[in-house]
C-alpha positions in Angstrom: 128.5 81.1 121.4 127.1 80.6 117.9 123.2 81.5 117.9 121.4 78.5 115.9 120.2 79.4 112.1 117.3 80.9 111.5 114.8 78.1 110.1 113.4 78.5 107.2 110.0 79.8 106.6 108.3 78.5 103.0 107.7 81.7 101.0 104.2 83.1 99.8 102.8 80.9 96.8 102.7 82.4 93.8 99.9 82.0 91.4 101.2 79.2 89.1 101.3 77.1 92.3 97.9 78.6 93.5 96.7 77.9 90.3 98.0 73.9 90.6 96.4 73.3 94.0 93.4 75.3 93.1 92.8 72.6 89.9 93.8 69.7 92.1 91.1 71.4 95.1 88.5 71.8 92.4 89.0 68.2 90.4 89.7 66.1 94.1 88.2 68.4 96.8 89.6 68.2 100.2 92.4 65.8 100.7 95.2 64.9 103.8 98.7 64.5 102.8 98.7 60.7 102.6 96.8 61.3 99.1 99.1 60.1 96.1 97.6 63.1 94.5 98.6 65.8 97.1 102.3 64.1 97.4 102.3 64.1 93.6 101.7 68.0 93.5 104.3 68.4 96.2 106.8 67.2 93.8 105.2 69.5 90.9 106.0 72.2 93.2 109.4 71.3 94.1 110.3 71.0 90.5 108.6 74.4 90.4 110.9 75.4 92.7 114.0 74.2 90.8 112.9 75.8 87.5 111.6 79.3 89.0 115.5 79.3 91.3 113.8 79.1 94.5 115.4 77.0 97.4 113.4 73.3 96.9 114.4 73.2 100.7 111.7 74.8 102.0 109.1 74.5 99.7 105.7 72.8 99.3 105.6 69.3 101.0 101.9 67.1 101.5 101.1 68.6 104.4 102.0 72.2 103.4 99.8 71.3 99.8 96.9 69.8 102.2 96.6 73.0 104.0 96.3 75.2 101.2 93.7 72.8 99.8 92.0 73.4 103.1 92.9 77.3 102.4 90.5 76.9 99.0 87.6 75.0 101.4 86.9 77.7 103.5 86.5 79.7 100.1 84.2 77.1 98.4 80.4 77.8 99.4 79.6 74.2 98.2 81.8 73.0 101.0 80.0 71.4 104.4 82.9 72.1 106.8 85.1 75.7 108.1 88.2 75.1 105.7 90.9 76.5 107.0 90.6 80.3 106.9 93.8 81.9 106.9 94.6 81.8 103.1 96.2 84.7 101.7 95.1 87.7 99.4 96.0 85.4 96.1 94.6 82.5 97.3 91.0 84.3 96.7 92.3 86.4 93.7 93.0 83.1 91.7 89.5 81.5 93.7 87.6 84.2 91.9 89.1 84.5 88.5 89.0 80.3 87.5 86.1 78.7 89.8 83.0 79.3 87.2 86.0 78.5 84.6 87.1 75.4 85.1 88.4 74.5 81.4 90.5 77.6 81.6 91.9 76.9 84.7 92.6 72.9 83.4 94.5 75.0 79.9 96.6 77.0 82.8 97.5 73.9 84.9 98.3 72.2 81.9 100.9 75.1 80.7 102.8 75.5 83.5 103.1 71.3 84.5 104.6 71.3 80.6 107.0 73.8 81.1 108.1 72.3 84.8 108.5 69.1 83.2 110.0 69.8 79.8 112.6 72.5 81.8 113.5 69.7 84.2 113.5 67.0 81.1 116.1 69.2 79.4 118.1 69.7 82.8 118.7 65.9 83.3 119.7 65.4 79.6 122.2 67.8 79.5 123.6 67.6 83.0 127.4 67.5 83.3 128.4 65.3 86.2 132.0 66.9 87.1 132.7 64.8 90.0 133.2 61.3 87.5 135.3 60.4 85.4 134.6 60.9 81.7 133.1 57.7 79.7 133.5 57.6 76.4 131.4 54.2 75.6 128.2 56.6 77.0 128.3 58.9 74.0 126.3 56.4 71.5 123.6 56.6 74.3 123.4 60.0 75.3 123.3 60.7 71.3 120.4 58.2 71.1 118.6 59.8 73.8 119.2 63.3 72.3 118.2 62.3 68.5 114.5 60.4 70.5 114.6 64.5 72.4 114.7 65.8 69.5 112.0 64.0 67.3 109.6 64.2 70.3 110.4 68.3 70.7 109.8 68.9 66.8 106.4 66.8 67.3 104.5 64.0 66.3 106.1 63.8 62.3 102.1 63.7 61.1 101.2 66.8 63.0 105.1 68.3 62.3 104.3 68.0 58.9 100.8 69.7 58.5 101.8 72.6 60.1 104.9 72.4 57.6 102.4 72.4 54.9 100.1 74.5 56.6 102.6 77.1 57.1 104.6 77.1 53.8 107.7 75.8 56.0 108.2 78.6 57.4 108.3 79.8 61.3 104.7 82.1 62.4 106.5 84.2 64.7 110.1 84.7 62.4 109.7 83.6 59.5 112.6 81.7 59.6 112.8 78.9 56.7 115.3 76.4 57.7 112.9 73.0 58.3 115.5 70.9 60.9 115.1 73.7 63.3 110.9 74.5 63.2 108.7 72.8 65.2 105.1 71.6 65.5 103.8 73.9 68.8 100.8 73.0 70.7 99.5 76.2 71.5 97.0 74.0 74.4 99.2 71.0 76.0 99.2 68.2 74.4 97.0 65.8 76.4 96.4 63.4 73.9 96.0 63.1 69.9 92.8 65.3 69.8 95.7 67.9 70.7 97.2 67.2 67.3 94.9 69.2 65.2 96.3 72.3 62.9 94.2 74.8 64.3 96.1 74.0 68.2 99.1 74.3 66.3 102.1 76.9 65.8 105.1 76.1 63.4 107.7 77.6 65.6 111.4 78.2 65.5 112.7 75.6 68.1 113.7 78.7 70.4 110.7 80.6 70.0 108.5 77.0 70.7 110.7 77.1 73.9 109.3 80.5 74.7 106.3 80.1 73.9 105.2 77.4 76.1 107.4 79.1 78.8 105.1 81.7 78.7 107.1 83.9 77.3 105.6 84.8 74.3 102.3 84.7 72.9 99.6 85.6 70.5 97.4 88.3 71.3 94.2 86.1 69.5 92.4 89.7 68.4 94.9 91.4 66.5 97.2 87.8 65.9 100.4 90.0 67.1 103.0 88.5 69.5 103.2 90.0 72.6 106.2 89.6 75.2 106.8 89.0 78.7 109.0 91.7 80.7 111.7 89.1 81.5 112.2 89.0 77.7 112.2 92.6 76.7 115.7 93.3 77.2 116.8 90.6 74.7 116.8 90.7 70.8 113.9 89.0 70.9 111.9 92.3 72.1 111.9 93.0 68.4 108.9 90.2 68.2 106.6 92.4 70.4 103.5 93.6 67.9 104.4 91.8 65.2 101.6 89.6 63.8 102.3 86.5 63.0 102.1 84.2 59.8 99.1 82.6 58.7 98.1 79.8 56.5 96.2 80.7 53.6 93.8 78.4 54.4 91.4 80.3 56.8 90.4 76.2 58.3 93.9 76.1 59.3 94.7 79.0 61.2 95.1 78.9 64.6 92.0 78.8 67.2 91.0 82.1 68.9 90.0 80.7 71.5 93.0 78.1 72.1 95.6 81.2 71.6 93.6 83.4 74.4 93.7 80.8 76.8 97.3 80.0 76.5 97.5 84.2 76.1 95.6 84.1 79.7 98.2 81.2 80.9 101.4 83.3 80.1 103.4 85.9 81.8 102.8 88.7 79.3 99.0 89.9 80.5 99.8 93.6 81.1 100.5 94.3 84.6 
């Protein structure tokens, strides 16, 4: 007799979802899993899922998201009710580092929903569908929709081109010189055109701007030297790690301290 599959159990959250529910807890307070907001971060976390290789399957949905809102209640003095108390060991480990710092927990949020969305962005444009037929007459749109990818990934042209300026057209991390491939970086997500100002800016190779906002690289603000995630240090790009980057001249153009520690404090290349 075949014994039933075991069901499967959602795993622990890790602290880039902690860190979502924990801004929506903090911005919304407690909600059910009717809320549009608490079905909206259930998808977040799904695509979270899809971009980090976990199994979607049995990941976040409203009511799971609910609960751990509840889970950040029963940490939150300010609340009138119990919460629900059995949060884990990270749920108070994230609680303690972001709650009297709210902007830095908003700059974190705002990394990791740009790199869900721009990883899943990139996935649907390039996504071979092997079980139709081949269509010829969908080239001219799929090149249309890659050129319009293209100009938004280098940036807006007037920020694109300060940095240009700003940086002598050349890439801060490389060095690299070739213009069609450097970008305009935000080093805080973009969240508007106040974003668009030199000193939140980067001129990056496109490959490095794709590691950067990954998380994968970033700017140690102090010393202005790039520092690297493990998952990286096994590729040619561990040559990177310690070297500073390039300036502009122009001290009012270089990049903010305090923007670069907070996307620094977003990444995955703190020391363990």
């Amino acid at each position: 007799m075949d014994l039933p599959s075991p069901k499967k159990r959602n795993p622990p959250w890790s602290r880039d979802e902690l860190i979502l529910a924990l801004d929506l807890y903090l911005s919304q307070g407690l909600l059910d899993d009717r809320s549009p907001d608490v079905i909206a971060l259930s998808e977040d976390l799904r695509c979270l899922a899809a971009v980090e290789q976990n199994d979607p399957e049995v990941f976040r949905n409203p009511n799971g998201v609910a609960m751990k809102l509840g889970n950040f209640a029963a940490l939150d003095p300010g609340y009138n009710g119990k919460g629900l108390s059995a949060g884990g060991k990270g749920d108070r480990e994230v609680w303690n580092e972001f709650v009297h710092t709210p902007s830095v927990l908003r700059a974190a949020a705002s990394a990791i929903r740009s790199r869900v969305r721009k990883d899943n962005s990139l996935g649907e444009l390039v996504e071979v569908e092997s079980d139709k037929d081949f269509k010829p007459e969908l080239i001219g749109d799929t090149r249309t929709r890659l050129a319009t990818s293209i100009v938004a990934r280098r940036g807006q042209t007037r920020f694109r081109q300060v940095l240009l300026e700003a940086y002598e057209g050349r890439c801060a991390f490389s060095g690299f010189d070739a213009v069609d491939a450097l970008e305009a970086a935000h080093i805080l997500a973009y969240m508007g055109n106040e974003s668009n100002h030199v000193c939140n800016g980067l001129l990056l190779r496109a490959d490095l701007h794709t590691l950067f906002d990954l998380g994968l690289l970033a700017v140690e603000p102090d010393t202005m030297t790039i520092v690297i995630a493990a998952e990286v240090k096994q590729t040619l790009y561990a040559e990177l790690a310690g070297k500073k980057i390039r300036l502009p001249i122009k001290s009012q153009q270089q990049p903010n301290k305090a923007a670069l520690g907070l996307h620094y404090a977003a990444s995955k290349c703190l020391p363990k």
